[in-house]
N, C-alpha and C positions, 0 to 999 in steps of 0.2 A: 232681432232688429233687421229690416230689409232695407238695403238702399238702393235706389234707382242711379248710375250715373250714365249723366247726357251727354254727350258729345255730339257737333253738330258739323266737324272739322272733315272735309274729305281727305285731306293729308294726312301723310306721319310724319310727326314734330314731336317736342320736349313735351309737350300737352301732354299728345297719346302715352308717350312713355310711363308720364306718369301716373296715367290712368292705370295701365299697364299694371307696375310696379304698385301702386297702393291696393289694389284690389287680389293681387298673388299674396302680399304681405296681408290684406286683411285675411282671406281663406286658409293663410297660414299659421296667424298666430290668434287669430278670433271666429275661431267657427263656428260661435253663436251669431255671429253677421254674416245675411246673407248676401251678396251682392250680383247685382245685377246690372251691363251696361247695355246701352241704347247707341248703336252709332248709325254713321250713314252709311246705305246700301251698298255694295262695289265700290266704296271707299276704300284706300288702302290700311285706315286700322281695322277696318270688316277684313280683309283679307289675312291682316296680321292676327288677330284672332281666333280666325280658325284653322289656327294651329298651334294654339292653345288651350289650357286646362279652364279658361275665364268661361262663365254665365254670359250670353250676349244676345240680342235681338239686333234687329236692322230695319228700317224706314228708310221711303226712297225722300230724298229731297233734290226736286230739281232746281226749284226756285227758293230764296232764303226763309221766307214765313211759308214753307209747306205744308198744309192743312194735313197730308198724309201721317207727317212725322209727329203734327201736335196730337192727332187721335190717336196716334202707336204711345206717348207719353202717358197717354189717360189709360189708354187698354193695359198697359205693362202696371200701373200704380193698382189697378182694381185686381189684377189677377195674383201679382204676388204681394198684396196688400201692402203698399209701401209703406216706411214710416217718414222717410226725407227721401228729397230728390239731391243729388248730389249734381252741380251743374260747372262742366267744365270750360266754358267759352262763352263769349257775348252772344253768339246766331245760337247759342242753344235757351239762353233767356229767354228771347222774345218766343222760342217755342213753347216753353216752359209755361210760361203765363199766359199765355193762346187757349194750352189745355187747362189749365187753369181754370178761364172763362166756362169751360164746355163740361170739368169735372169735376170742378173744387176739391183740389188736389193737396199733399199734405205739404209741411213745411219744406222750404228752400234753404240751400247751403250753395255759394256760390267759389269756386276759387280764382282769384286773380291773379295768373300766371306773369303778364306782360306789365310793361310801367308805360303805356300808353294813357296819355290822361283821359279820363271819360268826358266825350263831348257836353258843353252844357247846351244843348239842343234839346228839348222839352219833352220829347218822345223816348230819347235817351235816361233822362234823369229820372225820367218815369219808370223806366225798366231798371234803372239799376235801385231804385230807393221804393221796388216794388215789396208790401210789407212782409208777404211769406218770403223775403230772403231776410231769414235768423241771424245766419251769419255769412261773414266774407273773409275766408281762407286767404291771407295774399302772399306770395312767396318770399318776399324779402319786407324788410320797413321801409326801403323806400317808396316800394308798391303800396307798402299801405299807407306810406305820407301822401303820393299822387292821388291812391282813391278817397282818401278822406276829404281832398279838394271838394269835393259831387258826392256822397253818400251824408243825408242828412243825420242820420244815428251812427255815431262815432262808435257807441259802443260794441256795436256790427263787427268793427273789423279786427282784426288778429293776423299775426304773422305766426306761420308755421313754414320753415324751412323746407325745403324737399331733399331728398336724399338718391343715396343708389345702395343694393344692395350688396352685401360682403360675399351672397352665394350665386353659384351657378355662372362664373365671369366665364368668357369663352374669349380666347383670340381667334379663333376660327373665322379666316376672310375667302371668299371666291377668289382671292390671289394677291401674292406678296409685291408691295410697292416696290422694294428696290428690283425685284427681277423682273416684275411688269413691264419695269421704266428702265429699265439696264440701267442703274447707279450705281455708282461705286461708292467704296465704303467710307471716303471721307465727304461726303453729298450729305446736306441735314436735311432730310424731311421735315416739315412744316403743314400738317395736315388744320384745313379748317372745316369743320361741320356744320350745315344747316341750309333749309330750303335756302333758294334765291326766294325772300322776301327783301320787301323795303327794309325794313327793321335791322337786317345782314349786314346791308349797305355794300355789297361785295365792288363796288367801287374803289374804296378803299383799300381793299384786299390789293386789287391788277394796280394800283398808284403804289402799294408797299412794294411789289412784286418789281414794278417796275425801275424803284427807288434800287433795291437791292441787286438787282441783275445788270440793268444799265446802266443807271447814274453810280453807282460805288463797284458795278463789273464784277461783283461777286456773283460766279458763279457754281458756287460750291452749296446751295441751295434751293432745292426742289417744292414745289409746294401743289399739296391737291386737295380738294374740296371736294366734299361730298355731300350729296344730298335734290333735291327731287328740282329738275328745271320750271320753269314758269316763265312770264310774258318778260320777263326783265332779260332773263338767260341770253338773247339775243342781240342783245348790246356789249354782255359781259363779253362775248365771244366776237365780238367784233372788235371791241378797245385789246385783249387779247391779240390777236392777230395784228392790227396798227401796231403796237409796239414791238413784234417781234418774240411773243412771251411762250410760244407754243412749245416750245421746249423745256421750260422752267414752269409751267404752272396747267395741272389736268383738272376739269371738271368733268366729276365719273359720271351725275347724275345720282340719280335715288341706288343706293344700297342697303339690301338688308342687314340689319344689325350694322352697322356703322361705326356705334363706338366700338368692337373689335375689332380694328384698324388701329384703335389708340396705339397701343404697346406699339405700332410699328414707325409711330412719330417719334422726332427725337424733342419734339415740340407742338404745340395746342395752340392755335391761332384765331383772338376774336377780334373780330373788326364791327360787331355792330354798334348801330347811334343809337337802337333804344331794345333795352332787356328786362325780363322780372330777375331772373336767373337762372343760366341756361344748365340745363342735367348734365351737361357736358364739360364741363368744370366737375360737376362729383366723379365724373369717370373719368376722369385726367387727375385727380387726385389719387383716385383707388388705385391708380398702370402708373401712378410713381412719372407723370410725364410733366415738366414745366410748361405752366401756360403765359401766355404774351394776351394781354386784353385791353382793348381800351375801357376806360372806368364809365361806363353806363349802369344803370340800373341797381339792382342793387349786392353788382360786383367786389365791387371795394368793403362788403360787409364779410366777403368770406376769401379774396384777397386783397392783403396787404404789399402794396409796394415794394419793390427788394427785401421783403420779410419774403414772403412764399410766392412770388410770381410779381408780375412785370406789369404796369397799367402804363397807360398814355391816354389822353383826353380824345374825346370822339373827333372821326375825322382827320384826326393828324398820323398822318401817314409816315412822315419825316420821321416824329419820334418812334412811330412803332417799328419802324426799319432800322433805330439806331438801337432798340431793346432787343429785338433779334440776333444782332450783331454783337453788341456784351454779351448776351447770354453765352453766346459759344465760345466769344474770345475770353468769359471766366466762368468755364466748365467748373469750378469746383462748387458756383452757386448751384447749378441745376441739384445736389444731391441735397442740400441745404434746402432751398425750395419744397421739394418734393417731400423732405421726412416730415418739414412739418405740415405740410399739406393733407398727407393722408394721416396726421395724426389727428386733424382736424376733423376731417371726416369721421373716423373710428368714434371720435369723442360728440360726437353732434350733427353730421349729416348722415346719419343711414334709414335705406325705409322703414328699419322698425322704429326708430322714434318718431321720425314724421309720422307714420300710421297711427302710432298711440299717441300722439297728440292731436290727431284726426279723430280718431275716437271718442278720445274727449270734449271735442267740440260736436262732435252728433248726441253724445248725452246729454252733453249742457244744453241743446235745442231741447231735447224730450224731458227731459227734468224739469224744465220751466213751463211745461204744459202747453207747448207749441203742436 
């Protein structure tokens, strides 16, 4: 079996990761599957890449519908005789189906990462309820509650979990938080991951930040964020500075390997309004680290409220400032949280079952004569 996977993403996000991760996982425990991924040129998962063990090609895209990348789709399906296209993101559809037109290309698998609902815009509903997509991968049920809103064939969709795996964890950082930042040892770090997108809402983040440090004057609380700046970044760093926050809150910008940083939180911080379900929760469950989340997406299917970690409703800042603040003031939850957090995991998030239930859903296409 050969698979093509697309990506069409110049970043690295939870996407890449886990393109990443299921294709190590399939080379590892399926080496009768070939795999092969498609990304963009001097994009940062091209970069990331190659310096790794993955199969990979590259197409430039400068603009979104790049004819270059759609005839690299078609050239890559003809050479290693594809049997499914494995399609990681919405700008990689429309490429997807481009070549398509130019090569009558084989079946489509799509996975829906985000709970973004799909526009009902006509050119939209057209790409997503395009018929070579067999099936729709979605990471949680409520992703796949949202996309069944717009996806005419219900029976298309499927939840498959994402996972992280058990091997190869590294804490190795280009340098340690508390001595970076001169803390001291009763200071809780509070690390939050992921680009500045809208989705982040990292507004919320500098209102928690500033809840906790000024309005309640706790300053025994450090918080840094990681992950790649963008056009929003500019504002964030401004509302920063107006309150006075540059000492209690660092944006590093893009780092490699990121989640090994985890272990050095004493806590896992999400603030965004809209999620599928970020990877970063399974890594925060494997480092045994309590996470604080507002309940988007579809969060609250893999934590429970003062069961294993902490939710508050999107935007509300208030409460997530007052979850932060129990948590430390009743340390004995955090161990509580965490055992069964990662028991969770062990039991039902790792990437060998999401892979083998990946698997399963590329047979189920080819079984049925697609």
């Amino acid at each position: 079996m050969n698979i093509l996977h697309v990506s069409a993403v110049k970043n690295w996000g939870g996407g890449e990761g886990h393109i990443e991760s299921l294709c190590l996982e399939l080379n590892k425990s399926y080496p009768e599957i070939n795999s092969i991924i498609l990304c963009v040129k001097n994009g940062l998962f091209h970069k990331k890449l190659e310096n790794s063990e993955l199969k990979f090609h590259t197409a430039s895209l400068k603009i979104n519908l790049d004819i270059r990348f759609a005839i690299k789709i078609g050239q890559l399906c003809k050479r290693y005789e594809i049997d499914i296209i494995h399609i990681h993101d919405p700008s990689a559809i429309a490429l997807t189906i481009i070549a398509d037109k130019l090569y009558n290309l084989p079946p489509f698998i799509f996975s829906k990462k985000t709970s973004f609902p799909i526009k009902k815009k006509k050119l939209t509903l057209y790409k997503y309820n395009y018929p070579k997509i067999k099936k729709f991968i979605c990471v949680s049920n409520e992703t796949k509650r949202i996309a069944a809103e717009s996806i005419i064939n219900k029976e298309k969709l499927m939840t498959i979990y994402d996972g992280t795996s058990l091997e190869n964890k590294s804490s190795t950082t280009p340098f340690l938080i508390r001595k970076k930042y001169e803390l001291d040892s009763y200071t809780k770090v509070i690390g939050v991951i992921g680009n500045h997108i809208k989705a982040k809402h990292y507004e919320t983040l500098i209102q928690v930040v500033d809840t906790i440090i000024n309005k309640k004057n706790r300053k025994d609380f450090f918080f840094i964020q990681i992950g790649n700046f963008t056009d929003r970044t500019e504002n964030l760093v401004k509302s920063i500075e107006e309150l006075k926050l540059n000492n209690h809150i660092k944006l590093t910008g893009f780092l490699s390997e990121a989640s090994n940083f985890i272990p050095q939180f004493d806590a896992l911080l999400i603030t965004s309004q809209s999620e599928g379900l970020p990877l970063v929760i399974y890594e925060s469950f494997y480092h045994k680290t309590p996470v604080i989340s507002t309940n988007v997406g579809g969060i609250s299917e893999i934590i429970e409220d003062n069961i294993n970690g902490l939710l508050a409703p999107k935007h509300d800042y208030l409460t997530l400032a007052e979850k932060i603040i129990f948590l430390f003031e009743n340390p004995e939850l955090i161990e509580s949280f965490t055992q069964i957090s990662y028991n969770k995991l062990i039991n039902n998030y790792t990437t060998s079952k999401m892979t083998a239930n990946t698997v399963k859903a590329y047979q189920s296409i080819l079984s049925n004569g697609h």
